[in-house]
C-alpha positions as CSV (number, residue, x, y, z in Angstrom):
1,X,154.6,69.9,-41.5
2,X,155.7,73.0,-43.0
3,X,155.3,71.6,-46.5
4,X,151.3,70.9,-45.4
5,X,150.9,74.3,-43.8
6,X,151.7,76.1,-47.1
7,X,149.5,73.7,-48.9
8,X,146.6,74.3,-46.9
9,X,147.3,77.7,-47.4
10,X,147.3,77.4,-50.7
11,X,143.8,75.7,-50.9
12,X,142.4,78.1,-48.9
13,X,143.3,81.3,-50.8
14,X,142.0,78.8,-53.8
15,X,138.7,78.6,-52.4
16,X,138.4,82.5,-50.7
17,X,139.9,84.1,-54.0
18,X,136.1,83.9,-55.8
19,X,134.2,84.0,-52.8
20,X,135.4,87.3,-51.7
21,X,135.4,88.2,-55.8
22,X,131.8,88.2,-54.8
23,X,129.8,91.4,-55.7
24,X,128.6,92.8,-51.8
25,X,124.6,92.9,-51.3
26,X,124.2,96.7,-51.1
27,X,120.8,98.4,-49.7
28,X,120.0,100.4,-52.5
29,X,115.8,100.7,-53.5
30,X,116.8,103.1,-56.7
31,X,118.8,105.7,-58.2
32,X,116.7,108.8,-57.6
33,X,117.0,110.8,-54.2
34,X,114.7,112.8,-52.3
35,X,115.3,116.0,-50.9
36,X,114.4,117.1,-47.1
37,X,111.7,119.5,-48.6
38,X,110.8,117.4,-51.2
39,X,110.1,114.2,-48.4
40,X,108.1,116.6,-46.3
41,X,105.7,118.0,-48.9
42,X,104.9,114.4,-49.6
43,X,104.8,114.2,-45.7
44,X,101.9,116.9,-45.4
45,X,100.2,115.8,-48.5
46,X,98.8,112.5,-47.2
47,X,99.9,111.6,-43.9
48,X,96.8,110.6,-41.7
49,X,97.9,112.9,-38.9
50,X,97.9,116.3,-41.2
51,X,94.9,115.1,-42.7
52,X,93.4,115.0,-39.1
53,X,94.9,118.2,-38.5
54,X,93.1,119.5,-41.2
55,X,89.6,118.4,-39.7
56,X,90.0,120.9,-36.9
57,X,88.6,123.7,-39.1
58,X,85.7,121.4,-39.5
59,X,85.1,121.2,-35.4
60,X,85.4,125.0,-35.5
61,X,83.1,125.6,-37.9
62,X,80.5,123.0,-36.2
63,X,81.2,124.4,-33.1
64,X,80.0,128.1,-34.6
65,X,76.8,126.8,-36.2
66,X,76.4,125.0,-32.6
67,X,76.6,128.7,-31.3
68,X,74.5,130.0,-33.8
69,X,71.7,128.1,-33.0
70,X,71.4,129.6,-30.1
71,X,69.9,133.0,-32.3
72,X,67.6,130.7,-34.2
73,X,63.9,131.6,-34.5
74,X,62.0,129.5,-32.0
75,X,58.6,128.5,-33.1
76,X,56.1,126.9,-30.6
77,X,52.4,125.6,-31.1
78,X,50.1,124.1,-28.9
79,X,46.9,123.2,-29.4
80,X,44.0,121.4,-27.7
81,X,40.3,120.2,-28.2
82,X,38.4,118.7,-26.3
83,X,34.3,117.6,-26.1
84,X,31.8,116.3,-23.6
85,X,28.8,114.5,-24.6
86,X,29.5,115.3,-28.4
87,X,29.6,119.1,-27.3
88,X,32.8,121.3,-28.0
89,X,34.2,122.4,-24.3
90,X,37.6,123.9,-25.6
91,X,39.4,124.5,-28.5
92,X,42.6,126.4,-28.1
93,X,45.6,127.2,-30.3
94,X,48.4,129.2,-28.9
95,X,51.4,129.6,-31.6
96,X,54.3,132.1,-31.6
97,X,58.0,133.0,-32.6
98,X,60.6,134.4,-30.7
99,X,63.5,135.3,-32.2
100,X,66.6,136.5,-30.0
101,X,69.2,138.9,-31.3
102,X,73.3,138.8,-30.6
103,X,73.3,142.3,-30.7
104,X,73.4,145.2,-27.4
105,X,70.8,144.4,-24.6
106,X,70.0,141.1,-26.5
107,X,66.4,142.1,-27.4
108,X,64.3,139.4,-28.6
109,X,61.6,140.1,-30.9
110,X,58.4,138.2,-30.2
111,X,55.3,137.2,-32.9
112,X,51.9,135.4,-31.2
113,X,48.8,134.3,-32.0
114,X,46.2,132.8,-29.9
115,X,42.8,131.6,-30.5
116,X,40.5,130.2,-27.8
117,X,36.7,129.0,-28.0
118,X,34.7,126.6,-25.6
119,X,32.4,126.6,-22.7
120,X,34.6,125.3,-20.6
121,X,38.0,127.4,-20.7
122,X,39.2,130.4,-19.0
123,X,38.9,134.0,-19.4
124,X,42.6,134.0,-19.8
125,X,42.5,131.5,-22.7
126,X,39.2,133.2,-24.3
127,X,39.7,134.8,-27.2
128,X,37.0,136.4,-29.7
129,X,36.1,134.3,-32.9
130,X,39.0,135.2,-35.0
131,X,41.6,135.1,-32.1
132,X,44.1,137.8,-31.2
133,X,48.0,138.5,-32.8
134,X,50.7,140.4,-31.3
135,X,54.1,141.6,-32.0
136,X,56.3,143.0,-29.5
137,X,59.9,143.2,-28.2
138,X,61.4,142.0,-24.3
139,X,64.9,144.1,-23.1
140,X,66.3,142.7,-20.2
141,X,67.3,146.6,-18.5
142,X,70.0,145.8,-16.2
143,X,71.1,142.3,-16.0
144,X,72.3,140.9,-19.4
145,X,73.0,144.0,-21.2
146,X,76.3,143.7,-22.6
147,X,76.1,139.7,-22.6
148,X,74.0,136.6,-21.8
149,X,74.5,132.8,-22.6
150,X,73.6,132.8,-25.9
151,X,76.2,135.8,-26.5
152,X,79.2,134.4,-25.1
153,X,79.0,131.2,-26.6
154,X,79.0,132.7,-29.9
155,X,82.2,135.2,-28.8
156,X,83.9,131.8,-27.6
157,X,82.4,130.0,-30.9
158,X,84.3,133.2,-32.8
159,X,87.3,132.3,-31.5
160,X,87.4,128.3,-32.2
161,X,88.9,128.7,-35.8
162,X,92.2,131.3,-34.0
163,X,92.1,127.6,-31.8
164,X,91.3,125.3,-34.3
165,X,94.2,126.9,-36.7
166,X,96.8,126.8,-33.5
167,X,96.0,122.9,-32.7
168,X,96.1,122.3,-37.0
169,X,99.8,123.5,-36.6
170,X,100.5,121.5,-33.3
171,X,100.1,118.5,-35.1
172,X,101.6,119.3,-38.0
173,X,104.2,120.7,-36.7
174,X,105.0,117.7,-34.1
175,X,104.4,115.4,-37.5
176,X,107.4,117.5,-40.0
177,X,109.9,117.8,-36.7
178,X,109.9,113.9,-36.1
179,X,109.6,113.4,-40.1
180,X,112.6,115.6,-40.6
181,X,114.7,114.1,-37.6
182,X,113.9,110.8,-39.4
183,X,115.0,111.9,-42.1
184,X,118.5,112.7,-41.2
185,X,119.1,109.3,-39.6
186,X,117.7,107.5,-43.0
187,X,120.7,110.3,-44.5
188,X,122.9,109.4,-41.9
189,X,122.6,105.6,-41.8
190,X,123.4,105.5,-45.6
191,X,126.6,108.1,-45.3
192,X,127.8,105.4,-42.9
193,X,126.6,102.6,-45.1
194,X,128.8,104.0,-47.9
195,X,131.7,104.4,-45.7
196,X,132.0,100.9,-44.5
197,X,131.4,99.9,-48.1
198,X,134.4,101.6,-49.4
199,X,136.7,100.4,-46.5
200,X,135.4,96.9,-47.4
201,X,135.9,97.1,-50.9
202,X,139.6,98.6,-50.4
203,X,140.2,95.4,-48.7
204,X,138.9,93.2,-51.2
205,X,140.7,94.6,-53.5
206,X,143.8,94.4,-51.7
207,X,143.0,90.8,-50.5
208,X,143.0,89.5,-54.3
209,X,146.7,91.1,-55.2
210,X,148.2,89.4,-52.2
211,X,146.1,86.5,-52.4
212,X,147.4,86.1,-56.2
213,X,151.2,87.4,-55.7
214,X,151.0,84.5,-53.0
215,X,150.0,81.6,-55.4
216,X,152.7,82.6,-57.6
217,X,155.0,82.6,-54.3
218,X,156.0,86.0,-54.1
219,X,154.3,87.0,-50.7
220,X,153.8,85.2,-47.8
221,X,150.5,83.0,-47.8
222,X,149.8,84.0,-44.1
223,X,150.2,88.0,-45.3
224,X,147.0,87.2,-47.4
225,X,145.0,85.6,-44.5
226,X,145.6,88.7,-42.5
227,X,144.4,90.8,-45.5
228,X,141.0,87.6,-45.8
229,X,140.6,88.5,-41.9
230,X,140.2,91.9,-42.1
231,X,138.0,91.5,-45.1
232,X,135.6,89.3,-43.1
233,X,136.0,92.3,-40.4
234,X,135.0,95.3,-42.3
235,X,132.2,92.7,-44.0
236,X,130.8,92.4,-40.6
237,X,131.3,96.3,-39.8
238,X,129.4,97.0,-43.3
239,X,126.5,94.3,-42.2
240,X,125.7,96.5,-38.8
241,X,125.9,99.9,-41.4
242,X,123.4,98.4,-43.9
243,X,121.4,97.1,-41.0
244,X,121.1,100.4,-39.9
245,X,120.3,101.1,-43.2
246,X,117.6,99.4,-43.5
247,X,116.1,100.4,-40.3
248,X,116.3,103.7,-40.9
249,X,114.3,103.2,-43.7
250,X,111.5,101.0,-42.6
251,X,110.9,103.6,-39.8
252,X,111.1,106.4,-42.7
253,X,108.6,104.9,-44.7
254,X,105.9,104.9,-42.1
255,X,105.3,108.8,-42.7
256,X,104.5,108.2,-46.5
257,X,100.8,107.8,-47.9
258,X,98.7,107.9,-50.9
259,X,95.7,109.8,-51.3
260,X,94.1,106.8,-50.7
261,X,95.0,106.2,-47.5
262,X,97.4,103.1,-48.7
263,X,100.7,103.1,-47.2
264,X,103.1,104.3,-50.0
265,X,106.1,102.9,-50.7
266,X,109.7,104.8,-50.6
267,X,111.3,103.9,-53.7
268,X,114.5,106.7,-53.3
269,X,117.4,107.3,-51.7
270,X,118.3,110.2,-49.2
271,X,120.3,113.2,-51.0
272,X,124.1,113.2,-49.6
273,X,124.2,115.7,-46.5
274,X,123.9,119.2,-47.5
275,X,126.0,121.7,-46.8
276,X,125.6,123.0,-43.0
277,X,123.4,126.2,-42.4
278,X,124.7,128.9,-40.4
279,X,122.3,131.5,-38.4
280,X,123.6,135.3,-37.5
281,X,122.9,136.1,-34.1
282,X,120.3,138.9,-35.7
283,X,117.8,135.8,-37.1
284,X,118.3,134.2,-34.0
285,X,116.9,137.4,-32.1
286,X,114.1,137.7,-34.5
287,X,113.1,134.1,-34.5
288,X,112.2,134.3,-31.0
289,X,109.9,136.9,-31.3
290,X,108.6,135.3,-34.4
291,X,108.3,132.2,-31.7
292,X,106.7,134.0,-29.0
293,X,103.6,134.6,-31.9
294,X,104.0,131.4,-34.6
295,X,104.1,128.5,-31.9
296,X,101.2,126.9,-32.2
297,X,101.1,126.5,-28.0
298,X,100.9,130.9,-28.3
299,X,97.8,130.5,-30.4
300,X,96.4,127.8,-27.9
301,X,96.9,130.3,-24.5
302,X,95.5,133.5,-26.0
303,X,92.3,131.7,-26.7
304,X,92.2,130.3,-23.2
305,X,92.4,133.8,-22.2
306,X,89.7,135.4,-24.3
307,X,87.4,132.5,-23.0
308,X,88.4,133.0,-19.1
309,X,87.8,137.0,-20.3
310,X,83.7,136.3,-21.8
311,X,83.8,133.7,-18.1
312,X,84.3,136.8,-16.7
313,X,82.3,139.3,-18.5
314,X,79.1,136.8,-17.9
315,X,79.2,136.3,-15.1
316,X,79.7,139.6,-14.1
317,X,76.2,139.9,-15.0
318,X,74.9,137.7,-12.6
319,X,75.9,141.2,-9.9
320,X,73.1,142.9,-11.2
321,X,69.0,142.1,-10.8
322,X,67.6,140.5,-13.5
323,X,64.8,143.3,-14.6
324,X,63.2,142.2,-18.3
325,X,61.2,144.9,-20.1
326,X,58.4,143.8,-22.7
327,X,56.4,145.5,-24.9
328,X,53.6,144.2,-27.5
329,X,51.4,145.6,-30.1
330,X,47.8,143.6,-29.8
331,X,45.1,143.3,-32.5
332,X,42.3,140.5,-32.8
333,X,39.5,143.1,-34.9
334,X,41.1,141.8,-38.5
335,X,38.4,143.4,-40.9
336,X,40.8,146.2,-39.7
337,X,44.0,148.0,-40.1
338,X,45.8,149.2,-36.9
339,X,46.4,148.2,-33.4
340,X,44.0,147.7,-30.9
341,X,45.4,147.5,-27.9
342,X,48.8,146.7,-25.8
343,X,50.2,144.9,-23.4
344,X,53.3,146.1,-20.9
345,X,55.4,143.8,-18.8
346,X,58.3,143.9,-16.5
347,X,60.0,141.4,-14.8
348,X,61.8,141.5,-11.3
349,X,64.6,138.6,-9.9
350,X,67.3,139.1,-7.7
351,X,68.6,137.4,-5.2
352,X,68.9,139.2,-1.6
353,X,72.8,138.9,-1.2
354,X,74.4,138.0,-4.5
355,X,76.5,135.5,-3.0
356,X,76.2,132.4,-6.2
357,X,76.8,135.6,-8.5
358,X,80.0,136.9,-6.5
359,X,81.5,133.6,-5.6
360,X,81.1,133.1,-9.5
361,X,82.8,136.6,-10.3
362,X,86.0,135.5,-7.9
363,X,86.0,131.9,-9.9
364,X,86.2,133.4,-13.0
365,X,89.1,136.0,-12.1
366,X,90.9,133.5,-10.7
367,X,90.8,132.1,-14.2
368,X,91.2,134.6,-15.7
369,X,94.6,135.0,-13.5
370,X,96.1,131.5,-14.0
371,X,95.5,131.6,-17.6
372,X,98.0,134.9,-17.8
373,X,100.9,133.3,-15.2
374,X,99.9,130.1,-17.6
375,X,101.0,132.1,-20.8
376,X,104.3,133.4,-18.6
377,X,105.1,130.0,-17.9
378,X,104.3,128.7,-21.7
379,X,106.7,132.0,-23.4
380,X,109.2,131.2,-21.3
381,X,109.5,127.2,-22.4
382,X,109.2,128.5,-26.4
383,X,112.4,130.8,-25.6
384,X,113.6,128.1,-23.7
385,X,113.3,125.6,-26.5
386,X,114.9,128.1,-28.9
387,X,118.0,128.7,-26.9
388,X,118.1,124.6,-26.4
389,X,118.1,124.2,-30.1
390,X,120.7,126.8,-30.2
391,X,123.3,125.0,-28.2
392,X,122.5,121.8,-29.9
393,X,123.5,123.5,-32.8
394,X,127.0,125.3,-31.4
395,X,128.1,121.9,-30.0
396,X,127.3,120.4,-33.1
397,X,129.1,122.6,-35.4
398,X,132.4,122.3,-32.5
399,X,131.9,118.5,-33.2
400,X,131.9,118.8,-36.9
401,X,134.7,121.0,-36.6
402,X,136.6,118.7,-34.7
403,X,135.4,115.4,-37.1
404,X,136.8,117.4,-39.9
405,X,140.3,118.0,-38.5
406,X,140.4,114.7,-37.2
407,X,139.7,113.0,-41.0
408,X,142.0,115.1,-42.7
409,X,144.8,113.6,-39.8
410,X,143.5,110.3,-40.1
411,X,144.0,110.8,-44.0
412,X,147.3,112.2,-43.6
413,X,148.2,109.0,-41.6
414,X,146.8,106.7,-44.2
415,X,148.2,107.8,-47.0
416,X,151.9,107.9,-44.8
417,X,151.5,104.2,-43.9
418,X,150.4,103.0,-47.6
419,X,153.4,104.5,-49.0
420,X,155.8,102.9,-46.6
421,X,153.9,99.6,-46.9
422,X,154.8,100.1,-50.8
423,X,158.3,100.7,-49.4
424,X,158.2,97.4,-47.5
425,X,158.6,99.5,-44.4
426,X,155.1,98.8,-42.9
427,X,153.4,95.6,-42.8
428,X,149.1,95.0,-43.9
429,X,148.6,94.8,-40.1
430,X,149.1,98.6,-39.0
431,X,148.1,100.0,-43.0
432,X,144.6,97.8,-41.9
433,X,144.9,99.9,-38.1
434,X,145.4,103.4,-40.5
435,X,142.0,102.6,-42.5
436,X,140.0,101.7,-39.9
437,X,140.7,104.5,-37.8
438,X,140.3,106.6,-41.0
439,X,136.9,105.1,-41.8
440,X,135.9,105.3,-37.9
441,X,136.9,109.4,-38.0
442,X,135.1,109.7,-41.5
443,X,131.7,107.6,-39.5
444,X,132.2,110.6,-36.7
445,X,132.3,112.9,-39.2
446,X,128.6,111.7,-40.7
447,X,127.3,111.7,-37.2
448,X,128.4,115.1,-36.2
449,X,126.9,116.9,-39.4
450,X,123.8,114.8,-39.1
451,X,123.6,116.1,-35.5
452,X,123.6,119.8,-36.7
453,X,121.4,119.1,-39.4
454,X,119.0,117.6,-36.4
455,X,119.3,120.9,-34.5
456,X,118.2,123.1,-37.4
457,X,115.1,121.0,-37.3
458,X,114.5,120.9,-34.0
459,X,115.6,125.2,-34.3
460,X,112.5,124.9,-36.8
461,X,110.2,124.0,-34.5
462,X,111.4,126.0,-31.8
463,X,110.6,129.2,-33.7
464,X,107.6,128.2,-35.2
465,X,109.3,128.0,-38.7
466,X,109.3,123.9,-39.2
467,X,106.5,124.6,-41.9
468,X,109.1,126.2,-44.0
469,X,110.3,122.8,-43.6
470,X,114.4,124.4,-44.2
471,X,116.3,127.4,-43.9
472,X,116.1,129.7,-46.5
């Protein structure tokens, strides 16, 4: 029986000595590496969502000309003829321009000319044979003065690009922090990948000495199928890493695009882990109030007040009676120069108690108020954020610290328990125990540092400062 265990042995290191000779399947697209700034540059370039970003200049600047149009010349004609029995009994053109100004008092500057023949029309409509022109102005006097409708849409209108630029940055901003977290895992996974890989090849390559120093009977066969086990162990533990690999990867190439709008493919591999920034206590200071004027949610408040502010202003008109001055220079004698006659008009509406124009007044202060406990509320989650990315970022150093100490132990240990399993004072069983726990602290290690790298980005953001896309 013995004699038949050793041979089976035998076969079996036989049969495992060029399979686990076999060169590993290692997750690798090509040699060049991409950079954290370098990844999000191509990020920004083509990505749908900062293309869309971009667009919002484009609803700002449709949304002034939308304003605008409310100061565009209006010209309106009318005409009519009519007959009875063959015979003319009206014929009556009425044209004229109006043209409203964004200016003080909102004077609009009127241009008519009217023209009215027929037996059959009134005085008001009669008109000698060449018709009758004017030019004149209307001033409201009272209600309307400072603004109007027209006014404080374009005032609101002014504003949409300080809006449009704050929302631009929202989304691109949102798009470079989850790029850049993504990054770090795709960094992380393949700092892992490699570890795992090492641990597994030291174990090949210490399966095939004892493998062959057992075929020529100088170590125990069952020494080399403890050292195939714990091949086939950190070949499983290497799997999961390039699993996680490749996952990391897949959901890393969703944020790349051509021009074209094609998906583009990543053909490089992360840059190892860079060296860990460090922030003085004097940046941090400054980067909130840098935050508490760059986040894009800062930009996004003030505009809400400057619109409740025109609410206000507008309808603050609305207290006063509505009294319209107009004024027009007349001539319908064309042979000649000069005017002929004029025409006055004033125009009288109020309502007896104000009470639409007052409840509309308390409205818009009320706006006007929750918009300014709004922006209280909003500063104080941006500092919050900050000191949040802060912590992260002091645990995560601790944690490094800790990782770092703990591999140079685990090292310690290693190298220990090899040299006494030289000595024949260890056996491959604890030695295998050493390497793992080394390669589990050097796994932490990764982990730790890629959790610090996350906080800087997520510190980025908080301040407003992810465009910069590192620390300088």
């Amino acid at each position: 029986m013995s004699k038949l265990f050793i041979g089976s042995l035998s076969v079996l290191l036989l049969w495992a000595l060029p399979l686990s000779a076999q060169s590993q399947r290692f997750y690798v697209m090509s040699s060049d590496t991409i950079t954290i700034e370098q990844f999000l540059d191509v990020v920004l370039q083509a990505n749908p969502t900062s293309i869309s970003a971009e667009l919002e200049n484009d609803i700002a600047s449709a949304t002034l000309r939308n304003a605008q149009g409310g100061f565009d010349p209006m010209f309106n004609l009318q005409y009519e003829y009519k007959t009875k029995e063959g015979t003319p009994t009206a014929n009556v053109l009425n044209a004229g321009l109006e043209l409203p100004l964004s200016t003080l008092f909102g004077p609009k500057f009127i241009a008519k000319y009217k023209r009215g023949e027929g037996t059959r029309i009134s005085n008001v409509d009669r008109t000698v044979g060449e018709g009758e022109a004017s030019v004149g102005v209307k001033v409201p006097l009272l209600q309307g003065i400072f603004t109007d409708k027209r006014r404080a849409s374009l005032a609101k209108a002014n504003f949409t690009f300080d809006l449009a630029k704050a929302n631009q940055r929202e989304q691109q901003n949102e798009l470079l922090r989850e790029a850049s977290l993504a990054y770090w895992s795709w960094a992380e996974a393949y700092g892992q990948m490699d570890v795992a890989k090492s641990v597994l090849d030291l174990a090949i390559v210490r399966y095939k000495g004892i493998a062959e120093r057992a075929l020529r009977g100088e170590a125990a066969p069952i020494d080399s199928v403890e050292a195939l086990l714990e091949v086939e162990k950190r070949r499983g533990d290497f799997l999961k890493a390039e699993r996680k690999a490749e996952s990391a990867t897949i959901k890393l190439s969703v944020f790349l695009w051509n021009q074209d709008g094609t998906p583009r493919p990543l053909t490089a591999m992360p840059t190892k882990l860079p060296p860990l920034p460090s922030i003085s206590a004097f940046q941090i200071q400054n980067d909130k109030r840098i935050a508490l004027v760059q986040r894009p949610e800062i930009g996004q408040i003030e505009f809400e007040q400057r619109s409740a502010s025109i609410d206000l202003a507008f309808n603050s008109e609305f207290q006063r009676p509505f009294i319209e001055l107009s004024a027009e220079a007349m001539q319908y004698k064309f042979s000649t120069f000069g005017v002929n006659d004029y025409r006055l008009g004033l125009t009288v509406s109020q309502p007896l108690f104000f009470r639409e124009a007052n409840s509309s007044v308390q409205l818009a202060e009320i706006k006007v108020r929750r918009t300014d406990l709004k922006r209280l509320e909003i500063e104080r989650k941006v500092l919050a954020s900050v000191d949040d990315a802060i912590s992260a970022i002091e645990r995560a150093k601790e944690r490094v610290e800790v990782a770092e100490r703990e591999v140079q132990y685990a090292l310690l240990v290693q190298e220990g328990e090899r040299r006494k399993f030289q000595l024949g004072e260890s056996t491959i069983l604890i030695l295998n125990l050493r390497e793992r726990a080394t390669a589990e602290a050097q796994t932490k290690l990764i982990e730790a540092r890629a959790d610090y790298l996350r906080a800087i980005s997520d510190y980025l953001w908080a301040t407003g400062r992810i465009q910069e896309k590192w620390v300088r």
